[in-house]
Structure formats: C-alpha cells, structure tokens
VEXGUSE-300046 format. One record per residue: residue number from 0; residue in one letter; y, z, x of N, C-alpha, C, O in turn. Coordinates in Angstrom, 3 decimals. Each point is the difference from the previous one (the first is absolute). Last residue first. Layout:
<rec><num>NUM</num><residuo>a</residuo><n_Y>Y</n_Y><n_Z>Z</n_Z><n_X>X</n_X><ca_Y>Y</ca_Y><ca_Z>Z</ca_Z><ca_X>X</ca_X><c_Y>Y</c_Y><c_Z>Z</c_Z><c_X>X</c_X><o_Y>Y</o_Y><o_Z>Z</o_Z><o_X>X</o_X></rec>
...
***
This chain:
<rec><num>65</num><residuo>x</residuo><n_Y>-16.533</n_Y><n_Z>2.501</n_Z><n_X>-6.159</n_X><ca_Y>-0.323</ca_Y><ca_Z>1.381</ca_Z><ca_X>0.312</ca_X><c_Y>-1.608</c_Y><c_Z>0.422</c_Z><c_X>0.802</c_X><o_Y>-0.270</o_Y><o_Z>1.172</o_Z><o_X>0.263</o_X></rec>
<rec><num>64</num><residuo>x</residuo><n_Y>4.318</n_Y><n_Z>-5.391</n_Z><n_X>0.273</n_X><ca_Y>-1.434</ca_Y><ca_Z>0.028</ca_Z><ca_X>-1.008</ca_X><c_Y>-0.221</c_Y><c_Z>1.701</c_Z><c_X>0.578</c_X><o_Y>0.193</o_Y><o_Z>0.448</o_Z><o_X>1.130</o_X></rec>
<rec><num>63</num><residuo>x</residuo><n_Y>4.715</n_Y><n_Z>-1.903</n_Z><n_X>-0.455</n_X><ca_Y>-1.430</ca_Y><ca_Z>0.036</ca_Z><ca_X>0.502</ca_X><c_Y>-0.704</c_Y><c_Z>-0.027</c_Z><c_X>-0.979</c_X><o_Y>0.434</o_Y><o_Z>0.250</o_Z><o_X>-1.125</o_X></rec>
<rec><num>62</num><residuo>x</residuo><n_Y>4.027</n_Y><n_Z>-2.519</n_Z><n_X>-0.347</n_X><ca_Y>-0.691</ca_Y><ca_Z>1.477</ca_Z><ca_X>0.064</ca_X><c_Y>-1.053</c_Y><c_Z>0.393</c_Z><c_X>0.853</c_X><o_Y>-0.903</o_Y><o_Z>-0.139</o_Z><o_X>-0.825</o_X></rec>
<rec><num>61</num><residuo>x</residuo><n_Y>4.641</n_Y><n_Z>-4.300</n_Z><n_X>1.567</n_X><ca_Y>-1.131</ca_Y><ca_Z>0.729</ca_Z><ca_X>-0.794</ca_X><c_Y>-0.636</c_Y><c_Z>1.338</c_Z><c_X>0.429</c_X><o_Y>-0.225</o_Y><o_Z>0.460</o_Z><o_X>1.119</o_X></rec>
<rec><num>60</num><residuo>x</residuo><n_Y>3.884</n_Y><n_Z>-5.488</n_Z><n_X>0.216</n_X><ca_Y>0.026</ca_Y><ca_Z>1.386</ca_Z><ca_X>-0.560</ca_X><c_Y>-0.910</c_Y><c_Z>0.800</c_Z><c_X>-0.971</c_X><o_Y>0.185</o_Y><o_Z>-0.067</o_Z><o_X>-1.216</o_X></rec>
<rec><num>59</num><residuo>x</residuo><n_Y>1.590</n_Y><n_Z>-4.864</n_Z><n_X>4.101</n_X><ca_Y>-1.283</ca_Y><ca_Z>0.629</ca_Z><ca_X>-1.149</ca_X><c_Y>0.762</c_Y><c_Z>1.414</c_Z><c_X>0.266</c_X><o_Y>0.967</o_Y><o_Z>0.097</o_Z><o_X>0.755</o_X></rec>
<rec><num>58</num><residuo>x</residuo><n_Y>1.414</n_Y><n_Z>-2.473</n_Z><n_X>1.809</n_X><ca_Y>0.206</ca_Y><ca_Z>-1.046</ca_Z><ca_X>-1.034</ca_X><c_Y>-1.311</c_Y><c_Z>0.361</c_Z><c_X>-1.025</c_X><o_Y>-0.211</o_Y><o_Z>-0.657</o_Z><o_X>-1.019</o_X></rec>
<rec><num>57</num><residuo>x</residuo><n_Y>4.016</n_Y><n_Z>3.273</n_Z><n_X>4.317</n_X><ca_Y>-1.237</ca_Y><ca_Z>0.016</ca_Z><ca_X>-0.618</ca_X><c_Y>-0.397</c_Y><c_Z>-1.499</c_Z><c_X>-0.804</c_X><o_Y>0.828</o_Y><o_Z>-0.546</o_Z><o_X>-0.729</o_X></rec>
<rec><num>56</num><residuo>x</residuo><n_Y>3.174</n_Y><n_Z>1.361</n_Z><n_X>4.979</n_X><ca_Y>-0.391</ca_Y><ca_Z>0.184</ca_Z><ca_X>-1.578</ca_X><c_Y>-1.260</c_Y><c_Z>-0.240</c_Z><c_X>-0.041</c_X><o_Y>-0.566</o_Y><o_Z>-0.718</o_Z><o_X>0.824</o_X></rec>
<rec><num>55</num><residuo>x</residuo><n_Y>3.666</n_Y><n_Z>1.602</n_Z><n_X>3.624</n_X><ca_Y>-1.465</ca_Y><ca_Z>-0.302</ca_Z><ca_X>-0.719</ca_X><c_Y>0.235</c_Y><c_Z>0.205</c_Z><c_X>-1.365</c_X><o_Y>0.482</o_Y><o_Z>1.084</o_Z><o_X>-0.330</o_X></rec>
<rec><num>54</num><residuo>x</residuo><n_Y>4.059</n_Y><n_Z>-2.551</n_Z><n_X>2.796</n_X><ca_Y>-0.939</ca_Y><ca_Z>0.895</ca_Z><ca_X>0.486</ca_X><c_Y>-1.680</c_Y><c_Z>-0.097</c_Z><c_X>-1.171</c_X><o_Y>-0.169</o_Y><o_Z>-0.818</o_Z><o_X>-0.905</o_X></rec>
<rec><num>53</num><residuo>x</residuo><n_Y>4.423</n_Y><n_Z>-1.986</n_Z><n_X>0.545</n_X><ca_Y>0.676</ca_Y><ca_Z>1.619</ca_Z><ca_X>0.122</ca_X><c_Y>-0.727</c_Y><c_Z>0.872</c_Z><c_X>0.732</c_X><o_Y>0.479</o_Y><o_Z>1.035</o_Z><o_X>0.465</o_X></rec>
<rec><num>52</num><residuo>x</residuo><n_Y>-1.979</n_Y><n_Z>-5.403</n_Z><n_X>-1.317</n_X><ca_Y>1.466</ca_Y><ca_Z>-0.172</ca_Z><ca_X>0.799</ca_X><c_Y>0.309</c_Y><c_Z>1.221</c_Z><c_X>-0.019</c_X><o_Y>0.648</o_Y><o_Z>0.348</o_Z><o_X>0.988</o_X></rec>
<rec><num>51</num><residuo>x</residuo><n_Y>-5.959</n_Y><n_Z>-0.525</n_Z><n_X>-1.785</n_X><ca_Y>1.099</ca_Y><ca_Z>-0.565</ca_Z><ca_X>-0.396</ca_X><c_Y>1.681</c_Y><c_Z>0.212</c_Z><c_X>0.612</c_X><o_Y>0.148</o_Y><o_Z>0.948</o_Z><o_X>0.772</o_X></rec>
<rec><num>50</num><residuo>x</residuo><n_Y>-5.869</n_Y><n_Z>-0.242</n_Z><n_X>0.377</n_X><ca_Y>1.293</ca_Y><ca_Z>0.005</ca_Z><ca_X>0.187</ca_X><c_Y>1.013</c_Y><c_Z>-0.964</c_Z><c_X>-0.534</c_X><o_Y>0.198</o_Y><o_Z>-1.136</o_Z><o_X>0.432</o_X></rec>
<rec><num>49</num><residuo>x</residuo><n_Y>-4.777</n_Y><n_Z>2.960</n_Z><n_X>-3.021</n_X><ca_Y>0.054</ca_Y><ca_Z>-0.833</ca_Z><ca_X>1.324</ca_X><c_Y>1.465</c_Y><c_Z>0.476</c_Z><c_X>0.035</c_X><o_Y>0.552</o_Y><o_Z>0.623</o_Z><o_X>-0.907</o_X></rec>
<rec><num>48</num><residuo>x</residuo><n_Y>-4.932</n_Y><n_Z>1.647</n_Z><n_X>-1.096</n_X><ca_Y>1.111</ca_Y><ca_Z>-0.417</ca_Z><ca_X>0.144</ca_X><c_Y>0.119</c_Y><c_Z>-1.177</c_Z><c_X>0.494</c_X><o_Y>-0.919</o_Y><o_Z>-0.725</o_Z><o_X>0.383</o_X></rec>
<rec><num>47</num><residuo>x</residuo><n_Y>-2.468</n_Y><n_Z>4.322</n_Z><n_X>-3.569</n_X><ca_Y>0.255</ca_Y><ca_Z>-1.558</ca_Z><ca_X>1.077</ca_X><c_Y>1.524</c_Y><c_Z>-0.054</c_Z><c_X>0.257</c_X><o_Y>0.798</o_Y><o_Z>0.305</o_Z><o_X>-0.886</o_X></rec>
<rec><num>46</num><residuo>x</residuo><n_Y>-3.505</n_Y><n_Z>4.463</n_Z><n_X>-1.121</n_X><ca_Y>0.598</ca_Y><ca_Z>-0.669</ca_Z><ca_X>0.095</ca_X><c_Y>-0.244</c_Y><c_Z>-1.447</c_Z><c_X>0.970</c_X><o_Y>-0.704</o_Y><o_Z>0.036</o_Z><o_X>1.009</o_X></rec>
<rec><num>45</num><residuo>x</residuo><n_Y>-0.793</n_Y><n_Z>5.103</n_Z><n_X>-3.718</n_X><ca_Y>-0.091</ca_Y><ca_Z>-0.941</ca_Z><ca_X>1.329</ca_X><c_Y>0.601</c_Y><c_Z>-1.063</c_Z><c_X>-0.657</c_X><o_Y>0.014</o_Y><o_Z>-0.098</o_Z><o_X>-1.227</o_X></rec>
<rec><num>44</num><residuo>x</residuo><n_Y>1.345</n_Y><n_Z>5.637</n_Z><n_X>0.617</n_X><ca_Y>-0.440</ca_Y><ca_Z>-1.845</ca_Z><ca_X>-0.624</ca_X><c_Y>-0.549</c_Y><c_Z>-0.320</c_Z><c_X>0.707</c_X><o_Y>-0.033</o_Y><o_Z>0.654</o_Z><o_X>1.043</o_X></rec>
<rec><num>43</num><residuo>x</residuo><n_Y>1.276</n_Y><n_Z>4.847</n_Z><n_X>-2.361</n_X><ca_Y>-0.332</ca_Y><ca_Z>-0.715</ca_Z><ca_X>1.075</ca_X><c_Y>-0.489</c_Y><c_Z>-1.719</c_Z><c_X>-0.823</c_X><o_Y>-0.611</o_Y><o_Z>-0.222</o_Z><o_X>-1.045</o_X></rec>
<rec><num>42</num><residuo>x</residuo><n_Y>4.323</n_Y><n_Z>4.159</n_Z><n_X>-0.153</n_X><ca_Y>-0.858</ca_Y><ca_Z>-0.793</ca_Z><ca_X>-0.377</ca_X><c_Y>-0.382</c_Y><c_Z>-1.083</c_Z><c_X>0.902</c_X><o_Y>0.699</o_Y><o_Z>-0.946</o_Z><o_X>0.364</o_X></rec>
<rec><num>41</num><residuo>x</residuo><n_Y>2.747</n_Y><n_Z>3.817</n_Z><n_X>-0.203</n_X><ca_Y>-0.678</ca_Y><ca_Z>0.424</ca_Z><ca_X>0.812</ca_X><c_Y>-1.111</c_Y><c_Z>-0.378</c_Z><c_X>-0.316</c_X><o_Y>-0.910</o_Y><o_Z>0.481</o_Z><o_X>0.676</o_X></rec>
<rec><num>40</num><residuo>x</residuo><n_Y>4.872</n_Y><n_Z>-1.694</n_Z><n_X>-4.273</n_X><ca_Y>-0.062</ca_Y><ca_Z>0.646</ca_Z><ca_X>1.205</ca_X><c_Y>-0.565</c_Y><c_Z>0.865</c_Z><c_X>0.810</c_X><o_Y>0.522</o_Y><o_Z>1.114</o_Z><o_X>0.049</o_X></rec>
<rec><num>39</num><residuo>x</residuo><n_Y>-2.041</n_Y><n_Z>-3.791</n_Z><n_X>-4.290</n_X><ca_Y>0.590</ca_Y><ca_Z>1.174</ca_Z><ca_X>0.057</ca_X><c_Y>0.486</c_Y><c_Z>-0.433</c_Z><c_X>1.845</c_X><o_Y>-0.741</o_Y><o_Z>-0.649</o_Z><o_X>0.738</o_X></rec>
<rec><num>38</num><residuo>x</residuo><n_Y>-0.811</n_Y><n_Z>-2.518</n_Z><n_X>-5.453</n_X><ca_Y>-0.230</ca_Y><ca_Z>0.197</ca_Z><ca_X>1.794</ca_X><c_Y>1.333</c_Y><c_Z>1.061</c_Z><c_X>0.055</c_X><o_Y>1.103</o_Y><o_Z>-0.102</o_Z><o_X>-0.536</o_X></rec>
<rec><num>37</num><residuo>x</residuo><n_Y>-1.955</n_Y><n_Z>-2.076</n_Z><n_X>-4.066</n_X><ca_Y>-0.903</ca_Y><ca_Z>0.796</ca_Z><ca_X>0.939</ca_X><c_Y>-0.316</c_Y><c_Z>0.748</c_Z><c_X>1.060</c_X><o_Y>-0.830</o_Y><o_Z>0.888</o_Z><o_X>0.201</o_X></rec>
<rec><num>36</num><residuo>x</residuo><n_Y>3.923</n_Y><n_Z>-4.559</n_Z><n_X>-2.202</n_X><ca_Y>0.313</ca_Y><ca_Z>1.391</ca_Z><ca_X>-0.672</ca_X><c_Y>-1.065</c_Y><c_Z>1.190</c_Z><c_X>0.696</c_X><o_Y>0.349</o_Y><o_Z>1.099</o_Z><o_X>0.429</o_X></rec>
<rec><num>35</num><residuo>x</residuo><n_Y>-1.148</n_Y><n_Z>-5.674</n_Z><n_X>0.645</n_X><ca_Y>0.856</ca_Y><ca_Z>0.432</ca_Z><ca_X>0.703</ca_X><c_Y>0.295</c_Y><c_Z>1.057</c_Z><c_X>-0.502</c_X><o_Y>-0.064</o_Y><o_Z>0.883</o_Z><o_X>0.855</o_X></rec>
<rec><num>34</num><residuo>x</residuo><n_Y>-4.691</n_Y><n_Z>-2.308</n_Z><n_X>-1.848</n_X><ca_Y>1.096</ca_Y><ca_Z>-0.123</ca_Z><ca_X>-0.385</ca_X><c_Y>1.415</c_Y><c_Z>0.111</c_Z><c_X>1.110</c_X><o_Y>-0.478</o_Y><o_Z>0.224</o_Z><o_X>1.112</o_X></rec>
<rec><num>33</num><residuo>x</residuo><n_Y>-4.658</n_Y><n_Z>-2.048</n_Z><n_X>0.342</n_X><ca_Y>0.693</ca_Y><ca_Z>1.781</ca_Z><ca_X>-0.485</ca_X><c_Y>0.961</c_Y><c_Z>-0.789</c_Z><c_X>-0.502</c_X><o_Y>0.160</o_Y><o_Z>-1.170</o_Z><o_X>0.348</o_X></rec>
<rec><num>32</num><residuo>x</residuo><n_Y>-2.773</n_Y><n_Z>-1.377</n_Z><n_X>1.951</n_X><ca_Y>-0.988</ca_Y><ca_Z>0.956</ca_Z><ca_X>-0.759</ca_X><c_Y>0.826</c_Y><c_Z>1.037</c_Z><c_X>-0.388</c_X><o_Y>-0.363</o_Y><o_Z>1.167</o_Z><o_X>-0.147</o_X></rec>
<rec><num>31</num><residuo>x</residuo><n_Y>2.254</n_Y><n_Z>-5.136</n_Z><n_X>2.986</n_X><ca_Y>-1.262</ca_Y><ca_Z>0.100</ca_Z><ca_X>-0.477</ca_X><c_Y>-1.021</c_Y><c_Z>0.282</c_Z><c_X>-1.183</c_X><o_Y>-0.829</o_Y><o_Z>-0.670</o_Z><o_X>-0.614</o_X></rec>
<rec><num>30</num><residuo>x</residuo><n_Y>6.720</n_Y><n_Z>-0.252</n_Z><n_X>2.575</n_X><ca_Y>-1.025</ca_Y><ca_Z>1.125</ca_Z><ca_X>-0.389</ca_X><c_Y>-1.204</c_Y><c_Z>-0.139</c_Z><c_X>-0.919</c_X><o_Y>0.011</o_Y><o_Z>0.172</o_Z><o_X>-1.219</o_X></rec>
<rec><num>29</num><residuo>x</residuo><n_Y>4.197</n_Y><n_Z>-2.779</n_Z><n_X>2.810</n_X><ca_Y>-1.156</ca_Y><ca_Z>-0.130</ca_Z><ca_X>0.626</ca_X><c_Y>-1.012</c_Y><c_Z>0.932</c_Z><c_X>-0.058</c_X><o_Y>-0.977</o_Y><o_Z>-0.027</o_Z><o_X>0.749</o_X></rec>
<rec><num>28</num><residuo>x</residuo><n_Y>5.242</n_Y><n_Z>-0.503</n_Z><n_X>-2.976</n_X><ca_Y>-0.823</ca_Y><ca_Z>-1.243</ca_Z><ca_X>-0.452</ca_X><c_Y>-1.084</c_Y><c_Z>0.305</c_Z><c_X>1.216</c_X><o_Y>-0.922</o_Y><o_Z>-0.802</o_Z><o_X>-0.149</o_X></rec>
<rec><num>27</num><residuo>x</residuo><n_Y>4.385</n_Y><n_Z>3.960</n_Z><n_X>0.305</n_X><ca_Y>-1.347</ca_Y><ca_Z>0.237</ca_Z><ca_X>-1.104</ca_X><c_Y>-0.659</c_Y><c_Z>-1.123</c_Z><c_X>-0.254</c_X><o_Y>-1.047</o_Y><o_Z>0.106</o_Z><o_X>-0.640</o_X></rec>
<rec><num>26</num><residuo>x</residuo><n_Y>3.146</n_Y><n_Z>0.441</n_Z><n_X>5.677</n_X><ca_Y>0.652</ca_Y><ca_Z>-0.425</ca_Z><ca_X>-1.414</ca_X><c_Y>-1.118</c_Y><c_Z>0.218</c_Z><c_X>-1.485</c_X><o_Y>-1.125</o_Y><o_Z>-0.500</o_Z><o_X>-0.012</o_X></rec>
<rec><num>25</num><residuo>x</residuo><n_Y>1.872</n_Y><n_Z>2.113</n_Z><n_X>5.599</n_X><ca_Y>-0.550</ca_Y><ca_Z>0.058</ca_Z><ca_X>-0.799</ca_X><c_Y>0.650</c_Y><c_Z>-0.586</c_Z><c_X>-1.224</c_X><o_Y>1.065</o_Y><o_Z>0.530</o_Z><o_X>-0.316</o_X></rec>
<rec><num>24</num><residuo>x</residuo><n_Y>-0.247</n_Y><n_Z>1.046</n_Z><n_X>6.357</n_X><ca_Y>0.255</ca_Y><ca_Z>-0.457</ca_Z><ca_X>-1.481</ca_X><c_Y>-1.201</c_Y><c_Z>-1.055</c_Z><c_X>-0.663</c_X><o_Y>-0.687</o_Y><o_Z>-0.832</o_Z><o_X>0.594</o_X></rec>
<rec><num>23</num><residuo>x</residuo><n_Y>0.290</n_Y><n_Z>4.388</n_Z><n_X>3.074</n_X><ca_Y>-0.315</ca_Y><ca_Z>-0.840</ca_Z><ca_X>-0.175</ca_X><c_Y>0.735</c_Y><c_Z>-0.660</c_Z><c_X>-1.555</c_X><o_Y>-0.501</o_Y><o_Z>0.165</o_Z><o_X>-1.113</o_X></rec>
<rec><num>22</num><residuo>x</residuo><n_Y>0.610</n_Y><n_Z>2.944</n_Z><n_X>6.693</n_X><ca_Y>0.208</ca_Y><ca_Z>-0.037</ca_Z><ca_X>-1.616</ca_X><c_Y>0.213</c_Y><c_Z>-1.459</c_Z><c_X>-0.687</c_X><o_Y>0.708</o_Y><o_Z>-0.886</o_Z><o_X>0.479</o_X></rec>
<rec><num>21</num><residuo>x</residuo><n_Y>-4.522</n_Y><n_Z>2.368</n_Z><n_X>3.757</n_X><ca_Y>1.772</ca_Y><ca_Z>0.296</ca_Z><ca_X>-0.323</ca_X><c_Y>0.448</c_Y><c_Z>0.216</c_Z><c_X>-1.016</c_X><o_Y>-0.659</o_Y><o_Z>0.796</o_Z><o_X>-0.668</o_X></rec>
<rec><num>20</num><residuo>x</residuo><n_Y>-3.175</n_Y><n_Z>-1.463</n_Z><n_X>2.656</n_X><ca_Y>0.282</ca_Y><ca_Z>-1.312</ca_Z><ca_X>0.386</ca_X><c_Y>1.643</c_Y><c_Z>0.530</c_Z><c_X>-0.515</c_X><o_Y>1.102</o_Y><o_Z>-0.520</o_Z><o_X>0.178</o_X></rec>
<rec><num>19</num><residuo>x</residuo><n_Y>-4.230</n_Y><n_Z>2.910</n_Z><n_X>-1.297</n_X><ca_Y>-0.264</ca_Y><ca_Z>0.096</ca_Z><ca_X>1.364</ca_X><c_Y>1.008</c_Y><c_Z>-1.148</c_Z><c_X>0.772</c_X><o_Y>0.172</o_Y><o_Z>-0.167</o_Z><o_X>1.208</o_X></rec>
<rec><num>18</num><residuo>x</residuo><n_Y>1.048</n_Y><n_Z>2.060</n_Z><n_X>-6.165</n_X><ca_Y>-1.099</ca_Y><ca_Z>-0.537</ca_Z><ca_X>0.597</ca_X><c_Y>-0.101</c_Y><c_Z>0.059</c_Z><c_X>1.812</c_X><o_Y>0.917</o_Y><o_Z>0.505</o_Z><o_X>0.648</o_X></rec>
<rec><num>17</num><residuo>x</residuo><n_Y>1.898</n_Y><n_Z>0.900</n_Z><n_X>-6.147</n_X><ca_Y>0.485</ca_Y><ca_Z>0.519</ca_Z><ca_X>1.090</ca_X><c_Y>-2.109</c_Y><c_Z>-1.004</c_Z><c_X>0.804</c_X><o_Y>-0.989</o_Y><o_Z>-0.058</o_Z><o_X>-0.731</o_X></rec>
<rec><num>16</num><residuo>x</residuo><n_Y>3.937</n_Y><n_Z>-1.934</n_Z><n_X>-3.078</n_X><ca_Y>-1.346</ca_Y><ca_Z>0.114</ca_Z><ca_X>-0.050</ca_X><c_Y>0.093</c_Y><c_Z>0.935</c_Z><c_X>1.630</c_X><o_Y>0.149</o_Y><o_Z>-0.759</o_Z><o_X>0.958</o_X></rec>
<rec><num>15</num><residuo>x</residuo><n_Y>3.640</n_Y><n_Z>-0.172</n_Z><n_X>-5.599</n_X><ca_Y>-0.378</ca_Y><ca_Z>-0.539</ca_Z><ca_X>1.276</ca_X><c_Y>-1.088</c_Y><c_Z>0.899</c_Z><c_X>0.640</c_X><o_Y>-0.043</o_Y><o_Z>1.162</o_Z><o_X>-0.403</o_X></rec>
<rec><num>14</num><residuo>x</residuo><n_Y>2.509</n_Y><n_Z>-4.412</n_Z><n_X>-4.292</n_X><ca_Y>-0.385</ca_Y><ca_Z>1.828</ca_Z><ca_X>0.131</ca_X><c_Y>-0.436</c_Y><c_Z>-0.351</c_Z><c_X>1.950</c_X><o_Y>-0.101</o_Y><o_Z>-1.111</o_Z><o_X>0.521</o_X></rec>
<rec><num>13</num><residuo>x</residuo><n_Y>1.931</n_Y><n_Z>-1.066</n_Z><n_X>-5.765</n_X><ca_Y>-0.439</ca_Y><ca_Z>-0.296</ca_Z><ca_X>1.267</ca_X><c_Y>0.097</c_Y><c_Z>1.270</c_Z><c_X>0.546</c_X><o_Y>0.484</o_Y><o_Z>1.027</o_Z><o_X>-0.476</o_X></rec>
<rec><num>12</num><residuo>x</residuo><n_Y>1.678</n_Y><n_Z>-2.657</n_Z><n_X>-3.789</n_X><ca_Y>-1.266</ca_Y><ca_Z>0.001</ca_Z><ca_X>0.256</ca_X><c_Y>-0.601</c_Y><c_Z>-0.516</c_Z><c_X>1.259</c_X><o_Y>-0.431</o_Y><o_Z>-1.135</o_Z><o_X>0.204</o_X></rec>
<rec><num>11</num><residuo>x</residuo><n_Y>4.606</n_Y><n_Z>3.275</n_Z><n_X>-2.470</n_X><ca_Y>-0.024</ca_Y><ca_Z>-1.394</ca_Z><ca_X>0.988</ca_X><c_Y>-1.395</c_Y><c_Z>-0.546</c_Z><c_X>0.026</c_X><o_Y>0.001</o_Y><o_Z>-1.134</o_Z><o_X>0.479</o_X></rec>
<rec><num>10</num><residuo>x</residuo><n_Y>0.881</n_Y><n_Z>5.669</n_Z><n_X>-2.378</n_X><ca_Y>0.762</ca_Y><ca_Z>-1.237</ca_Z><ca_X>-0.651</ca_X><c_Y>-0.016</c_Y><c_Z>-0.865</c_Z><c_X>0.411</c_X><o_Y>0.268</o_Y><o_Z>-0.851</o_Z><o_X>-0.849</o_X></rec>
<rec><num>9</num><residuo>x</residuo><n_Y>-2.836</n_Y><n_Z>3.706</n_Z><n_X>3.051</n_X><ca_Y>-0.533</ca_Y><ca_Z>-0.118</ca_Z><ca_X>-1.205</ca_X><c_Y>0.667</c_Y><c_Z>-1.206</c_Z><c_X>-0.636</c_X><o_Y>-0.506</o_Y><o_Z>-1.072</o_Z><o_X>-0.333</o_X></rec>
<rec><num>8</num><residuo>x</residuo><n_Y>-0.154</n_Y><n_Z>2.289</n_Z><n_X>5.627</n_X><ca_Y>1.227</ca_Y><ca_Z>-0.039</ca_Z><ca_X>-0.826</ca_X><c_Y>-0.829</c_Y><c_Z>-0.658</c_Z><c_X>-1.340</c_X><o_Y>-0.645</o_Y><o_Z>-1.044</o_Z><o_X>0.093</o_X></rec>
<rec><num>7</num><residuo>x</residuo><n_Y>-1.895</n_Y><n_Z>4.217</n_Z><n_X>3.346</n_X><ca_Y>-0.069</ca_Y><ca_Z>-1.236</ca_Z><ca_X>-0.934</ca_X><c_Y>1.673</c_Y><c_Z>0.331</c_Z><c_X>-0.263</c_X><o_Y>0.591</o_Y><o_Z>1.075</o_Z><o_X>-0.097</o_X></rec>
<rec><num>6</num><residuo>x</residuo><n_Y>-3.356</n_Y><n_Z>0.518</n_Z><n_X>4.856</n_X><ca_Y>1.050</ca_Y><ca_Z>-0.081</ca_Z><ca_X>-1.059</ca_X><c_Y>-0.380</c_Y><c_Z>-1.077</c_Z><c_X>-1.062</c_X><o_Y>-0.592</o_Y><o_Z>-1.047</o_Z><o_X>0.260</o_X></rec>
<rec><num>5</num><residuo>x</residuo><n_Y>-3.045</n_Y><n_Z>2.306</n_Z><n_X>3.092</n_X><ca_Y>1.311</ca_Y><ca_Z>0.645</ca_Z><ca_X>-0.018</ca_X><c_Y>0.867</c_Y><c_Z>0.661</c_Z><c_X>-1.002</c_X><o_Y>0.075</o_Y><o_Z>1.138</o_Z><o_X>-0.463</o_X></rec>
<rec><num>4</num><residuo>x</residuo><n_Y>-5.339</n_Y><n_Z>-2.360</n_Z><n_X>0.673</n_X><ca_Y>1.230</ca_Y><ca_Z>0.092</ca_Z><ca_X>-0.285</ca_X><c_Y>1.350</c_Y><c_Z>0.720</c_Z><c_X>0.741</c_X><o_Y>0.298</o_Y><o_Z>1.191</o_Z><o_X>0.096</o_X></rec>
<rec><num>3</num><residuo>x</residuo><n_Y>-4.497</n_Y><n_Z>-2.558</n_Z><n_X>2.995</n_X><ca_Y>0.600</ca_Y><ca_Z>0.566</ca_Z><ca_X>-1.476</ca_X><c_Y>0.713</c_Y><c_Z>-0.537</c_Z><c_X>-0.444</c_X><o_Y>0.584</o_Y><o_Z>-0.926</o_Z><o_X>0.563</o_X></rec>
<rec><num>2</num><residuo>x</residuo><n_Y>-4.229</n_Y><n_Z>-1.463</n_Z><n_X>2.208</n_X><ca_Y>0.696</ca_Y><ca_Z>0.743</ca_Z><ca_X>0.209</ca_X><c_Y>0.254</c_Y><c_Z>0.906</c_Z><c_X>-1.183</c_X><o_Y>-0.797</o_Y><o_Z>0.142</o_Z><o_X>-0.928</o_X></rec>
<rec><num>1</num><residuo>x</residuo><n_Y>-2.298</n_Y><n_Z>-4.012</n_Z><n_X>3.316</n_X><ca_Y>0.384</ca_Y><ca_Z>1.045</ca_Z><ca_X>-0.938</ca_X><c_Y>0.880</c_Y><c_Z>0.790</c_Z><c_X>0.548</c_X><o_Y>0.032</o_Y><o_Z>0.330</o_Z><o_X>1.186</o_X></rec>
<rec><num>0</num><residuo>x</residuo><n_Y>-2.538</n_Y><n_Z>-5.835</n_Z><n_X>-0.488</n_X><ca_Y>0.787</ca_Y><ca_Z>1.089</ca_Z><ca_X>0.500</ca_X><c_Y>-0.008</c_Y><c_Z>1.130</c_Z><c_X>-1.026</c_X><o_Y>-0.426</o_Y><o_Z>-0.309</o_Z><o_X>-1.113</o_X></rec>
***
C-alpha cells in the first residue's frame, strides 16, 4: 500500500498514515528505512497492514525506492 504522512505524535512515538484505505496507525518499531525523527508530514511511504481492534495499523513502514 502507500500513502502519506499524516500526523507524527513525536513524544509518544507513533504517528498516522493518510491512505486509500483510510487512516492508518503507525508505531516507530515498524519503520523500515527511515528514522522516525525524519518523517515530515505529506511524506509519501509504502506500507503493510493489517486490521487491528481500533482499525488498520502498519506493521512495515518504508521510504519508496527513488
């Protein structure tokens, strides 16, 4: 999947992924190829999910290859 950045909550470390599929929570333990300090809001990812009890979380999280 891909989407954007949404939102990062920094102090919490977790952040959320705007996608076709909707909005996607994110935890920094699942980030690929990038730092979490890194990722800006409107920063395009691709991503894996699955549905969790609140709704889709990410379980990879990564930069496109350029």
């Amino acid at each position: 999947m891909t989407g954007s950045i949404k939102k990062i909550v920094a102090d919490r470390g977790f952040g959320f992924i705007n996608s076709d599929q909707g909005e996607v929570f994110f935890h920094r333990s699942v980030l690929a190829n990038a730092s979490f300090e890194s990722l800006q809001p409107g920063q395009q990812v691709e991503f894996e999910a699955e549905r969790g009890p609140k709704g889709l979380r990410a379980t990879s999280v990564r930069l496109p290859n350029p």
